[in-house]
FILUM-524360 format. One line per 4 residues: number of its first residue (from 0); for each residue x, y, z of C-alpha. Coordinates in Angstrom, 2 decimals, m for minus. Layout:
NUM	X Y Z  ...
REM end
This chain:
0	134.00 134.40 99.32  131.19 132.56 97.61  133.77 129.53 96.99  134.86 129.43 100.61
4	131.02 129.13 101.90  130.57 126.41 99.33  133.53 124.43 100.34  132.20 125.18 104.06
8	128.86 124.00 103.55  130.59 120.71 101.25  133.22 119.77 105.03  129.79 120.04 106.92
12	127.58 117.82 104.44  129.76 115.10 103.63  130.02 113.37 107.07  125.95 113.32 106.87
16	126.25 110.46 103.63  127.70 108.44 105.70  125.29 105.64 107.26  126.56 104.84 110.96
20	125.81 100.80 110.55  126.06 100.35 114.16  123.78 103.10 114.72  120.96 102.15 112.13
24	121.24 98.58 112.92  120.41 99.68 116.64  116.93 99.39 115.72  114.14 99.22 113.04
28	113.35 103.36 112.55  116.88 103.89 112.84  115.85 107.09 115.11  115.86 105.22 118.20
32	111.96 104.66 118.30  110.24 101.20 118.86  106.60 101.00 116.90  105.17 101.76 119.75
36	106.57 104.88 119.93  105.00 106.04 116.63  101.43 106.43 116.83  101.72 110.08 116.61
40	103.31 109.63 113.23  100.32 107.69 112.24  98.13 110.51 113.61  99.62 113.30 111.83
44	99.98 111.29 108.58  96.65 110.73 108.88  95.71 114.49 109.81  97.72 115.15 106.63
48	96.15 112.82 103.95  92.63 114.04 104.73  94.23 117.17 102.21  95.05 114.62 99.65
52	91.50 112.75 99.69  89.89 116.41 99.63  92.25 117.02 96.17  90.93 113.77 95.27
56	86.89 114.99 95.90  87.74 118.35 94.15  88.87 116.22 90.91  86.29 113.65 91.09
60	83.01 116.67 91.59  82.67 117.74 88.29  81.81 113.85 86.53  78.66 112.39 88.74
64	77.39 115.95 88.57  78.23 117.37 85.03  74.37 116.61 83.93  72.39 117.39 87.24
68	74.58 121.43 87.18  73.89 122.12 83.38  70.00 121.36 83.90  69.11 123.25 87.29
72	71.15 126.12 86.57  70.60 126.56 82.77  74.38 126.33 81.89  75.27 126.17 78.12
76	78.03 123.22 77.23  80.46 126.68 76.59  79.61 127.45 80.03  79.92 124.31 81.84
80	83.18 123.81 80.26  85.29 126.38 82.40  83.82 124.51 85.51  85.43 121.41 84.24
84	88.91 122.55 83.67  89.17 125.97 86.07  89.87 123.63 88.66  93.46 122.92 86.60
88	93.77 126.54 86.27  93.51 127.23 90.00  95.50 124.30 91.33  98.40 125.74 89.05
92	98.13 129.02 90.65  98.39 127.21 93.59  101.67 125.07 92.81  103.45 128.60 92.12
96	102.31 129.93 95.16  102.39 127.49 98.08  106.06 126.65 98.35  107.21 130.32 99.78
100	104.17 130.28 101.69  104.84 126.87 102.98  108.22 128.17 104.14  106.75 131.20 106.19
104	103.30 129.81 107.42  104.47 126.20 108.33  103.66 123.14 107.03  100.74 123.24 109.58
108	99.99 126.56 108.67  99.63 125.97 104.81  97.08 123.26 105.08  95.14 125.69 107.19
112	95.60 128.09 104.69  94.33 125.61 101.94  91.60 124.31 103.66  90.17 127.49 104.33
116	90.23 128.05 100.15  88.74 124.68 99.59  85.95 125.12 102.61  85.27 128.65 100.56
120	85.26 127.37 97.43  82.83 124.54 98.23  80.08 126.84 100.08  80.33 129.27 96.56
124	79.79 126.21 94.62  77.22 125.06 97.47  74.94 128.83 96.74  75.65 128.77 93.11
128	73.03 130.34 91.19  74.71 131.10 88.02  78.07 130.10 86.43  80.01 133.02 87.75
132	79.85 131.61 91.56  80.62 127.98 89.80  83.93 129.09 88.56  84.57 130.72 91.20
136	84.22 128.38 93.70  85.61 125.56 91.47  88.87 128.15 91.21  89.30 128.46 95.06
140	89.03 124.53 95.41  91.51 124.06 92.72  93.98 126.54 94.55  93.38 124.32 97.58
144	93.54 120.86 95.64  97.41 122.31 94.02  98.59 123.91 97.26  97.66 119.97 99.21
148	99.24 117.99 96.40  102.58 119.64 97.30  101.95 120.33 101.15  101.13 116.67 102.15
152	104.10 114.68 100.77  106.63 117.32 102.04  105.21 117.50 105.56  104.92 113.59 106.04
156	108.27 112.94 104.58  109.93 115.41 107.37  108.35 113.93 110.03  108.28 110.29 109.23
160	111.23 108.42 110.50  112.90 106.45 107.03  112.16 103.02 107.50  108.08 104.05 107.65
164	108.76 107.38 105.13  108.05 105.66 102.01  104.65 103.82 102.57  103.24 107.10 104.48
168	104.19 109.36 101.86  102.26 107.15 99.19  99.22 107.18 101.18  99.38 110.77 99.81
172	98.15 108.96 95.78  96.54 106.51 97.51  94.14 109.15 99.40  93.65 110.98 96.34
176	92.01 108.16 93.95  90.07 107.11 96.82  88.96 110.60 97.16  87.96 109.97 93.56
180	86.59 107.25 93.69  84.25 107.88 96.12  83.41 111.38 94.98  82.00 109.77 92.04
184	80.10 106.94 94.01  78.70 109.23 96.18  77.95 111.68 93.35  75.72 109.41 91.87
188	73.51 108.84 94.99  73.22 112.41 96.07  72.82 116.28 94.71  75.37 118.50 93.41
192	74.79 120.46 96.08  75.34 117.86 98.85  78.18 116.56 97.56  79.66 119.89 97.64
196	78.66 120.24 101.32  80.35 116.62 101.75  83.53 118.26 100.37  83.85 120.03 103.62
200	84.23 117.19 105.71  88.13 116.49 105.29  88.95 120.05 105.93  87.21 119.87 109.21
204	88.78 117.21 110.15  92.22 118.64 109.58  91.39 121.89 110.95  90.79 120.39 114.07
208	93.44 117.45 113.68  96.17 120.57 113.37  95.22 121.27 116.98  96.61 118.03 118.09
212	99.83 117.06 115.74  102.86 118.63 115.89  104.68 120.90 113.33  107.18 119.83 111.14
216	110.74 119.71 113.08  112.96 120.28 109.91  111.19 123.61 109.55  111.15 124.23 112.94
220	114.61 123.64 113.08  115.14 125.71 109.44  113.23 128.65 111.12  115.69 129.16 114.44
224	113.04 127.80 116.80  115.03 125.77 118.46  113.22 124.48 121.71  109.86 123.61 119.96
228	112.21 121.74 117.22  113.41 119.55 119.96  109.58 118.98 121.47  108.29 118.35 118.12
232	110.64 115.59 117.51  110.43 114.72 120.97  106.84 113.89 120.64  106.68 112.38 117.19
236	109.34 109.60 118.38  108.09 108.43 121.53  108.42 110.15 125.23  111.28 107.86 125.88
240	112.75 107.54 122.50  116.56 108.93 122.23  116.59 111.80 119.43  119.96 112.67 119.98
244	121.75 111.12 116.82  118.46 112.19 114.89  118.46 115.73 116.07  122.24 116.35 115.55
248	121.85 115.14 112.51  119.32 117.59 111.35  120.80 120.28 113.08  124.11 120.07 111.39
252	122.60 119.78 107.75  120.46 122.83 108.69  123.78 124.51 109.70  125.63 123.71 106.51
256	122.35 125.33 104.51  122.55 128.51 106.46  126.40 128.95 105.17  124.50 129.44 101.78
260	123.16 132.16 100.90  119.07 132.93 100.53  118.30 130.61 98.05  116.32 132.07 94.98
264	113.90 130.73 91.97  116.91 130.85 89.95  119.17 129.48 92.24  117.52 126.39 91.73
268	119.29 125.48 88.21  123.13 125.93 90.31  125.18 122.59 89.55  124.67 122.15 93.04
272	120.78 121.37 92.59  120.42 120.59 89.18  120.59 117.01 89.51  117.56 117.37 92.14
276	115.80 119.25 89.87  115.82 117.30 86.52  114.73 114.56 88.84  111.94 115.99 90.45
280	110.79 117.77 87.21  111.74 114.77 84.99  109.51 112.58 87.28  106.89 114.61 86.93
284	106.98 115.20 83.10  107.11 110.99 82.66  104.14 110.79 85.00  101.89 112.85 82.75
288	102.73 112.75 79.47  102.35 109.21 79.52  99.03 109.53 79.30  97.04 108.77 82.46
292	94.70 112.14 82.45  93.96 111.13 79.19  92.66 107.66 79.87  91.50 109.04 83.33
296	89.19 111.71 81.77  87.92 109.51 78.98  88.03 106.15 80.61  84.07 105.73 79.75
300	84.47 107.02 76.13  87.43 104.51 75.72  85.90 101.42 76.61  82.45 102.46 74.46
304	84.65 103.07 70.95  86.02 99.65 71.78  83.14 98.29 72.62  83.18 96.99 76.13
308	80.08 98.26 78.51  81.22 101.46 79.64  79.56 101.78 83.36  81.12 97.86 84.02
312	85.03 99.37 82.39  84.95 101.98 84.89  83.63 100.95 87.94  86.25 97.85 87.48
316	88.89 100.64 86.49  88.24 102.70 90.53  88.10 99.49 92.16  91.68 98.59 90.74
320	93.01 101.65 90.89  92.40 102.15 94.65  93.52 98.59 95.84  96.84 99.05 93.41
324	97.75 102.63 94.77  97.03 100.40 98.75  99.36 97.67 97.74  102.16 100.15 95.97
328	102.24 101.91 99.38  102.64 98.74 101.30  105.13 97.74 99.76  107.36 100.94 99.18
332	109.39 100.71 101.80  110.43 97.19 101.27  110.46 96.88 97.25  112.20 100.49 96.99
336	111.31 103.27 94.96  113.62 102.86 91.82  111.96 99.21 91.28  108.46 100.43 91.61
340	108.68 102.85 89.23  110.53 100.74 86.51  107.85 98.14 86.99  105.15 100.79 86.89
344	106.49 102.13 83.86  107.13 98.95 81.78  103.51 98.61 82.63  102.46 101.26 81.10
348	104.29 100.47 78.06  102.42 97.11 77.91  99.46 99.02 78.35  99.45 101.17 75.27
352	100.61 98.71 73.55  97.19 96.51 73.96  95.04 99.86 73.92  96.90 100.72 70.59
356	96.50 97.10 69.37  92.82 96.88 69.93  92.21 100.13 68.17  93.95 99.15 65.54
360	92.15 96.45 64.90  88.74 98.12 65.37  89.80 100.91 62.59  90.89 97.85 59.84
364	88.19 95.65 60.86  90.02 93.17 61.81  89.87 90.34 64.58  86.60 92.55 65.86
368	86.07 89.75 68.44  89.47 90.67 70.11  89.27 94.29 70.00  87.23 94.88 73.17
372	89.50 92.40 74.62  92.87 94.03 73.84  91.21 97.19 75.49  89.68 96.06 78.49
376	93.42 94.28 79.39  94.96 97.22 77.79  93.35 99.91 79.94  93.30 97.76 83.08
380	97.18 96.71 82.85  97.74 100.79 82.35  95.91 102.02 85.64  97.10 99.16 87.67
384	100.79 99.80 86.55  100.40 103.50 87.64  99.14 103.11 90.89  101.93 100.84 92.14
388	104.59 102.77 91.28  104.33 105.99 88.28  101.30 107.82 91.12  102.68 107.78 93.83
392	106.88 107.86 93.49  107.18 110.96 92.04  105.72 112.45 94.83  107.14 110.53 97.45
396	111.03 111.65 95.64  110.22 114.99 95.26  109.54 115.50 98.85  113.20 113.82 99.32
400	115.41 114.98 97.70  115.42 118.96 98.19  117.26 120.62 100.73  114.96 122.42 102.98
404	116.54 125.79 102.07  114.96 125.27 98.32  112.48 123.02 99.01  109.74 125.95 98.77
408	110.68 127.35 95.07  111.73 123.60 94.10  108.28 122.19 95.38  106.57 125.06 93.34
412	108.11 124.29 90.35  107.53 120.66 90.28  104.21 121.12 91.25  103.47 123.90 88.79
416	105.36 121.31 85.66  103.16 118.45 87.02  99.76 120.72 86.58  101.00 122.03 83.58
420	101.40 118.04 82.12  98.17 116.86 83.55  96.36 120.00 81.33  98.31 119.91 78.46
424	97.73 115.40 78.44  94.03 116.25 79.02  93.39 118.91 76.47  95.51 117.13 73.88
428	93.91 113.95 74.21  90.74 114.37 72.34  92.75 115.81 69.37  95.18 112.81 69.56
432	91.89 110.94 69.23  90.50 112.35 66.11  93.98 111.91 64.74  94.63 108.52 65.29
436	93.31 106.45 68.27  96.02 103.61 67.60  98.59 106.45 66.98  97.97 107.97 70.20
440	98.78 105.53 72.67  101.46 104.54 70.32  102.69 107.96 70.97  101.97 107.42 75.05
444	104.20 104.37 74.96  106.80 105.59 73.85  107.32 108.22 76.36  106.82 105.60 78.50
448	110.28 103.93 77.08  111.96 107.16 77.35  110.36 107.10 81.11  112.08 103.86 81.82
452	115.83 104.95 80.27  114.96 107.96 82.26  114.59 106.17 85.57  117.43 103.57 84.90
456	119.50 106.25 84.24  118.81 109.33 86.40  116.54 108.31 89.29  118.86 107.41 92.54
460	117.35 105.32 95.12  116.52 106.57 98.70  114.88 103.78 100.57  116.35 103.13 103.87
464	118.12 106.77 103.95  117.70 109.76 106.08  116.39 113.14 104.59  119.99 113.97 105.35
468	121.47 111.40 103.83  119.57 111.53 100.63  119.98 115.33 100.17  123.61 115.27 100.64
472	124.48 112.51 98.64  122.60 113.87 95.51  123.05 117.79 95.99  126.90 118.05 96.12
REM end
């Protein structure tokens, strides 16, 4: 029985990896939208992102205020250290969580759900009058910050139409470091407590955005609901747009899926998904092992053991990495995401390579003139090369290339690996360190080799494809 559904579910797919040339040629989304048509696309992507530049606050808090906290409220270094990494802690509760919820609340429904844990979390950190209300507040925003990272990417790549997907799903990165980066401007300028109360602005602005975007129409479809599918889609193509092709399209993947049956955690490691999965989870692994919470983290302390002016490193190391992570996104779309990524990575390589060399140096004494040099170029070449390409693609692929039928305990899991990476890069780091500074971003460039064998090898690329298209093609 189980091999008849299969082969089912295989006659109903196949027809959807086909491209109908005629069809996409027809116009520029190939849905049958004109640009004009999409300015509700725009809306809701940018309804959407406001989650990723409220992750991006919630990671940026803790370093403009780390000094101001431990003095007014008495905190011991012991202390203040759960406030800096509970915020990890909670956003990985939050990746296992938040794919089965996104599945029964809604896309829509989630990032209500998350901003009413960040919105929480903010007002306990807000009234804090010990370290108890802190963590505890830094734990809800966390929960919010992991349940966003996964939320935003998936909901923007189902409602996007594929020539546009790619550069509105990497506004996702591209929201988050400016979140960052302003976080810490802002931080420096204002009290802990105010900047915790400016936290709160991006969930406002989605709660009430919500009110006025439409809900996903994959999951509408997914979840039986079939006439506000059709209005949904309706709505984010254009009044007169013709969603015919697009919606038959959908519908008949979503048919094939419901020959299978309820997929399961375990489920997810079937030869029909396992390519999807090593993918996603591959992705994810490359992106932080290679190192960029380390150098993220420790950016200041980096540039002062090689001797360049700290404050000047890293306000030059925000600037770049917000105008890299605008230009990646821009050029997504046309570039591809396979190319990106294997640019981004070589990068990286050449980045560790110059961090490594200058170190190096420092620790013989030799060429001491040089050192700062090798560093400054070093760490500079290694931010730049992730924004364009290592931030943002994973995310933008992950959100791809699942069926919708997995996609919640798939999105969990690559969520919960990528959390997992960015703690284990950023406790490691400092013990790499006292090892052997050279030796540690000798270490970081070489999974940065295995990242680019990785991509050449595994990664498939999905630029100018339907959801559809891409799913079907990879999860045979």
């Amino acid at each position: 029985m189980a091999i008849k559904e299969q082969n089912d579910a295989q006659e109903i797919r196949e027809p959807l990896v086909r491209i109908d040339n005629n069809w996409a040629a027809g116009d520029e989304s190939g849905h049958g939208s004109t640009k004009g048509d999409q300015w509700m696309v725009y809306l809701s992507t940018f309804v959407a992102v406001c989650g990723s530049y409220e992750f991006g606050c919630g990671v940026g808090y803790s370093s403009p205020t780390q000094s101001a906290i431990r003095k007014d409220l008495n905190l011991s270094i012991a202390e203040y250290s759960m406030f800096g990494s509970i915020l990890t802690f909670g956003a990985m509760i939050g990746a296992i969580t938040i794919g089965p919820i996104t599945d029964f609340l809604g896309r829509k429904g989630a990032m209500r759900m998350s901003c009413v844990f960040c919105v929480a979390g903010w007002l306990a950190i807000y009234f804090s009058k010990g370290a108890l209300s802190l963590d505890i507040g830094r734990l809800a925003t966390g929960y919010g910050s992991g349940a966003f990272s996964y939320i935003v990417p998936v909901f923007i790549a189902e409602i996007a139409p594929k020539n546009l997907r790619g550069r509105l799903t990497a506004i996702n990165q591209l929201m988050i470091v400016t979140g960052v980066s302003v976080s810490f401007i802002i931080g420096v300028v204002v009290s802990w407590r105010a900047l915790a109360i400016i936290g709160i602005v991006p969930c406002a602005v989605i709660i009430f955005g919500l009110f006025f975007i439409p809900e996903s129409p994959r999951w509408l479809a997914k979840t039986g609901r079939q006439r506000d599918f059709e209005v949904a889609l309706q709505k984010l193509r254009g009044k007169d747009a013709d969603v015919s092709h697009e919606a038959a399209e959908i519908q008949e993947y979503i048919a094939s899926l419901d020959l299978l049956p309820q997929a399961k955690l375990l489920d997810l490691f079937q030869r029909r998904y396992l390519r999807s999965v090593i993918i996603a989870v591959g992705l994810m692994v490359c992106q932080q092992l290679g190192g960029i919470n380390g150098v993220c983290f420790y950016v200041s302390n980096i540039f002062e053991q090689a001797g360049f002016s700290p404050r000047l490193g890293t306000i030059t190391y925000a600037i770049l990495q917000v105008v890299v992570t605008g230009l990646g996104a821009a050029v997504m779309d046309k570039a591809g995401r396979k190319p990106l990524i294997l640019v981004s990575a070589s990068g990286l390589v050449l980045g560790c390579v110059l961090i490594a060399t200058s170190f190096f140096l420092k620790v013989h004494g030799l060429a001491l003139k040089a050192s700062p040099i090798f560093a400054v170029a070093g760490i500079l070449i290694f931010i730049g090369s992730f924004s364009i390409g290592m931030g943002a693609v994973p995310w933008v692929l992950m959100s791809e290339i699942f069926p919708i039928n997995i996609k919640g305990q798939a999105g969990s899991l690559t969520t919960l690996v990528n959390w997992l990476g960015a703690w284990l890069c950023s406790y490691t780091f400092n013990f790499l360190m006292s090892w052997s500074s050279y030796g540690t971003f000798i270490l970081y460039a070489v999974v940065n080799v295995l990242s680019v064998l990785f991509v050449i090898v595994i990664v498939p690329e999905t630029k100018g494809k339907t959801l559809e298209q891409i799913q079907g093609a990879i999860n045979k």
